[in-house]
C-alpha positions, 0 to 999 in steps of 0.5 A: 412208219406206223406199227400197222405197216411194219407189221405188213411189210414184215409179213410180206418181207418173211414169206418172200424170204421163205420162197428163197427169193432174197438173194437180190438184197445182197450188193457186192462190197457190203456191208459198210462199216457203222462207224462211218454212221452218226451217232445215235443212228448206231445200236448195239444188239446182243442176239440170243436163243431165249432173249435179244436185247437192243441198247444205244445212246441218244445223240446230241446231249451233253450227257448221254443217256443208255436206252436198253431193251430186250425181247424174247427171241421168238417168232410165231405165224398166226392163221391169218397170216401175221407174223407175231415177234417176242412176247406175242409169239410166246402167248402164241405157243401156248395157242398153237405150238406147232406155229412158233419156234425159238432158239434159232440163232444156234442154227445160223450158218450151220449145213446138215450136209457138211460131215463136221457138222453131222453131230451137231446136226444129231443133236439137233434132232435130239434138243429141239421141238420142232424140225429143222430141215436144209434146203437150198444151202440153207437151214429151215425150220417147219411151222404149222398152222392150226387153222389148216394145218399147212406146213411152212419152212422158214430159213434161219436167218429170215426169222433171225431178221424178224427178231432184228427188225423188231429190236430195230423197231423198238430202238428207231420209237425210242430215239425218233428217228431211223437206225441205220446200223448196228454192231451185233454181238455173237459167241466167241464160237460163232467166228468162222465165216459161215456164222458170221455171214448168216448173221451179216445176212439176217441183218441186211435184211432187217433194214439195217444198212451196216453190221459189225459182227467182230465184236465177241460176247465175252469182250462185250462183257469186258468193256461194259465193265470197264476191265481195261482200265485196272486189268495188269498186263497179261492179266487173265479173265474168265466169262461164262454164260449161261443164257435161256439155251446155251453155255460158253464159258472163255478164258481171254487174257489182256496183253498190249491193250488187246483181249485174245482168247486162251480157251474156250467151251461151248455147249450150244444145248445147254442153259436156262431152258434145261432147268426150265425142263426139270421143273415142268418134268417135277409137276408133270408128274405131280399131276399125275399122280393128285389129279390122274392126268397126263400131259406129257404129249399135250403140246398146249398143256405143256406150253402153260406150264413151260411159262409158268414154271419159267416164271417160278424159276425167275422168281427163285432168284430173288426169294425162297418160295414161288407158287405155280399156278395155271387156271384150266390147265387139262380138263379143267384142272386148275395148278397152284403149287409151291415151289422152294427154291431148295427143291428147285435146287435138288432137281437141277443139282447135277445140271449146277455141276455141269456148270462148273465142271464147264468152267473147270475145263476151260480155265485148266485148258488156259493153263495159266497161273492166275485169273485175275477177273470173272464176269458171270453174263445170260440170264441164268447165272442170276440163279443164286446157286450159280453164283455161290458155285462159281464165287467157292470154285474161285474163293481160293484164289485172288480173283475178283467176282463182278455182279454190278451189272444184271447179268442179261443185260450185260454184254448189249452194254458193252456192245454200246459202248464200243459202238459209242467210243470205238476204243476197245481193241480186240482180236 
């Protein structure tokens, strides 16, 4: 289908689902399994609040060869009516703020109204920029155009499907024919009915025909690096993530060629964005005081220097220094500032601790005498610091540290090849 006309049946798809008319795409009895699928019409998605990846295996050659893609998990509503997915909406943000939201996939199966969730609903008015409200069962979220400033609310799973859609777009261009399924990869918190529902749901209408969503992130990361092959019986495995909005860490142990789960944390508004946060926060006030301008309520502003400081971020991963620039940033202000990867480090120096205090919970929750594996997925523990306090933590033990694989990619790997071999085990 050419891109113009995913591009429409998109857009028509979006606001159709907004006005609460979808419930007629649901059919008693599915969704069927991906398994029952051929291979290569099967793919592997790793859903996130900050990123979403899409992997899968071309079918028919001798030696199989992994396509793997990821886009930023945004979704943005232009003036004229187009619906903007991934890169497109960040660029977006930084044109309109109002019109393009991120970090939504914490929201599926949530209700403000149940009373076991009235904290989470708290601290979703305290953690993110735009407002969330409950309508018909259902989680929306508020996006305004600029052009008239007309208010929209949008559910939660029709822009979790537009992110699907979009990942399915990308995978069907790669192979050259339809994907019809996918198993789609959710945090070992997301196990109860509602999220899984919500994710089901999002998917359907994504076009894919059959989900599979038993598959936990952490066992994803298990199978893609292979743990089942050497891991003894009954040995124990630490995973943490730490991705661009939230942070799981998960203690499972392997016991008759099965991974269960042992202990568990889970912060849902915690990760890469609150380092992100600190940055921003450092130049907001460095503009202040050089060039006497405040941006602290200037959405825009604001924005340019969110994806600039991001960027700084990333690049610290990999060296010392980074610069920060950003032409016409306020009143023709022009940024160009150094960022060393030491005072990064000091401004997020008791957010690393939280990192660890995190793992240090869930391993003395799992009460167990050795851990035999740890597996560092999501984006941010690229960060050297991250990594060099998760190696000392466990330097004293016999446990062995994995970072063959990158990080963001990894459990979108494990996922493909679940899909491809349908030989791991899990519970």
């Amino acid at each position: 289908m050419p891109r113009k006309d995913v591009a429409l049946l998109v857009r028509a798809f979006v606001w159709l689902l907004a006005l609460g008319k979808a419930s007629a795409l649901l059919d008693d009895g599915w969704p069927p399994d991906p398994a029952t699928y051929p291979p290569g019409r099967v793919v592997a998605i790793d859903l996130g609040n900050t990123n979403s990846c899409v992997a899968g295996y071309e079918s028919g050659e001798t030696t199989q060869t992994m396509f793997h893609h990821c886009i930023p998990s945004w979704v943005a509503f232009a003036d004229d009516g187009a619906v903007l997915v991934g890169e497109d909406a960040v660029h977006h943000d930084a044109v309109n703020p109002g019109a393009a939201v991120f970090g939504f996939k914490r929201l599926l199966g949530k209700r403000f109204t149940r009373v076991f969730e009235q904290e989470f609903a708290q601290s979703v008015k305290e953690n993110l920029p735009y407002k969330v409200v409950e309508e018909n069962v259902q989680l929306h979220i508020e996006v305004k155009t600029a052009k008239d400033g007309a208010v929209r609310n949008v559910g939660v799973e029709q822009l979790t499907a537009v992110v699907l859609a979009k990942l399915k777009e990308t995978a069907e261009e790669h192979l050259g024919h339809r994907v019809e399924a996918a198993i789609l990869t959710l945090p070992l918190q997301f196990s109860d009915y509602a999220s899984r529902s919500a994710a089901v749901f999002a998917g359907r209408l994504a076009g894919l025909k059959a989900v599979r969503v038993g598959l936990s992130e952490p066992i994803a990361a298990a199978i893609a690096y292979g743990l089942s092959r050497n891991l003894r019986d009954e040995g124990n495995v630490v995973v943490l993530h730490v991705g661009g909005g939230t942070a799981e860490a998960n203690v499972m142990t392997f016991v008759d060629g099965v991974y269960e789960a042992l202990s568990s944390q889970y912060d849902p508004f915690f990760g890469g964005q609150d380092f992100d946060r600190r940055i921003v926060d450092h130049f907001v006030q460095l503009i202040r005081d050089k060039h006497g301008k405040d941006i602290a309520n200037d959405g825009i502003a604001l924005s340019k220097l969110r994806i600039a400081c991001e960027l700084a971020k990333k690049t610290l991963s990999h060296q010392e220094h980074a610069q920060v620039s950003i032409e016409r940033l306020v009143d023709g202000v022009d940024l160009s500032e150094p960022l060393t990867r030491a005072e990064f480090e000091e401004v997020n120096h008791d957010l690393f601790l939280k990192v660890v205090e995190m793992v240090d919970r869930v391993v003395s929750q799992a009460e167990v005498e050795t851990i035999d594996e740890v597996l560092l997925i999501g984006g941010s523990t690229m960060i050297p610091k991250v990594w060099e306090l998760i190696r000392d933590y466990f330097g004293g033990t016999k446990a062995v540290l994995h970072s063959r694989l990158k990080p963001d990619e990894v459990v979108t790997i494990g996922a493909a090849e679940y899909s491809k071999r349908h030989d791991a085990l899990c519970t």
